[in-house]
C-alpha positions in Angstrom: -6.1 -1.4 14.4 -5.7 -1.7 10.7 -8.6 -2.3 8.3 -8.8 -1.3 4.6 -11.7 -0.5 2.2 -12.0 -1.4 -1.5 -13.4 1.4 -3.7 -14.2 0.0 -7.2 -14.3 1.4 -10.5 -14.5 -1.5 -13.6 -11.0 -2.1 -14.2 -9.3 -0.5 -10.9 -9.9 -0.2 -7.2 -8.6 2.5 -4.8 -7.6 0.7 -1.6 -8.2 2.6 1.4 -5.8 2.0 3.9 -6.4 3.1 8.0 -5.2 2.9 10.9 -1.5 1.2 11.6 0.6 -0.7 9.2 2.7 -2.9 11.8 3.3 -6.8 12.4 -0.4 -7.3 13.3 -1.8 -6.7 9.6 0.7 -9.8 8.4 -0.4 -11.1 12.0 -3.8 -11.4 10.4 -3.1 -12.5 6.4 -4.7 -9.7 5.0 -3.0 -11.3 1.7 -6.3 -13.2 1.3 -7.5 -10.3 0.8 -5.7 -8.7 -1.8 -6.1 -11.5 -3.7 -9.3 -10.2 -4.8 -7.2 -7.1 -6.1 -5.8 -9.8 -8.9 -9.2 -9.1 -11.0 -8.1 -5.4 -11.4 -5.6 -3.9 -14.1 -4.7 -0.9 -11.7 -4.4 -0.8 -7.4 -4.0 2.3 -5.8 -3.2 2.4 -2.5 -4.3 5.1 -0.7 -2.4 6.1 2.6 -4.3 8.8 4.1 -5.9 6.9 6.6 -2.6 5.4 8.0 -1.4 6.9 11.3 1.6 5.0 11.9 3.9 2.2 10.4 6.5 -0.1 11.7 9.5 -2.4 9.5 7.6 -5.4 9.5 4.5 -3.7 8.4 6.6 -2.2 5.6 8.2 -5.3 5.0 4.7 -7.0 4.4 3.2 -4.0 2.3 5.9 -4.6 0.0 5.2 -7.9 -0.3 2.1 -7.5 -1.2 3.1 -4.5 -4.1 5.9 -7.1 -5.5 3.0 -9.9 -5.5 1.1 -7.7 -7.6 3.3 -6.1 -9.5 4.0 -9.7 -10.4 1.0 -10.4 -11.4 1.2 -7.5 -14.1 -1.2 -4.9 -12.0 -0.6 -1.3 -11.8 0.2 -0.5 -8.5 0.1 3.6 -7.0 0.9 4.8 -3.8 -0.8 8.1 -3.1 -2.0 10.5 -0.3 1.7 9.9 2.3 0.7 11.8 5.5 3.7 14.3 5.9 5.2 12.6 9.0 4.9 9.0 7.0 6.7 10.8 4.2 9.6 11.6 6.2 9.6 8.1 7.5 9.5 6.8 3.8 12.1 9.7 2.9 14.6 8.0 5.5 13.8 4.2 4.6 14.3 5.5 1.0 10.9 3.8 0.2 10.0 5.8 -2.6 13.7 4.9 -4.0 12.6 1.0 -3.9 8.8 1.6 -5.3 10.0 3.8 -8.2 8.3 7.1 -9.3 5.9 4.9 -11.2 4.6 3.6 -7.6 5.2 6.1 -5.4 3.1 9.2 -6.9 3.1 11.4 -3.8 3.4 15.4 -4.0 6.2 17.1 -1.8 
């Protein structure tokens, strides 16, 4: 089950993303929640928690970086478990994020 956690700091917020990213988190428009993200100047989106991920998942967290992005907020990707990175590697995810977005170590 997916669930995330907002960690604020005045002008940003770490988002702490768990469990599995698949067709159940757009299943459940989590979108209202990152609408509360719009009152920030920088997102980061924290992966470590996040065990597996499917297309549509993908599909929806992209979404939701684009909708942001957008808006004119700072989005980062950090903390890619090794097997995810391999998965993102393949999808060439951190090709469509950009190295401004996608600020994981190999």
């Amino acid at each position: 089950m997916f669930h995330c956690e907002f960690i604020e700091n005045e002008s940003e917020v770490e988002v702490m993303l768990n469990g599995t990213l698949d067709i159940q988190v757009k299943l459940k428009d989590t979108a209202n929640q990152y609408r509360d993200l719009l009152h920030y100047k920088r997102v980061t989106m924290n992966f470590r928690g996040i065990e597996a991920v499917d297309a549509t998942g993908l599909e929806y967290f992209l979404q939701v970086v684009d909708y942001l992005k957008d808006e004119k907020i700072d989005v980062k990707v950090v903390e890619v478990s090794n097997h995810l990175k391999e998965v993102f590697d393949i999808l060439q995810f951190p090709k469509i994020l950009g190295e401004q977005i996608y600020q994981v170590n190999y």
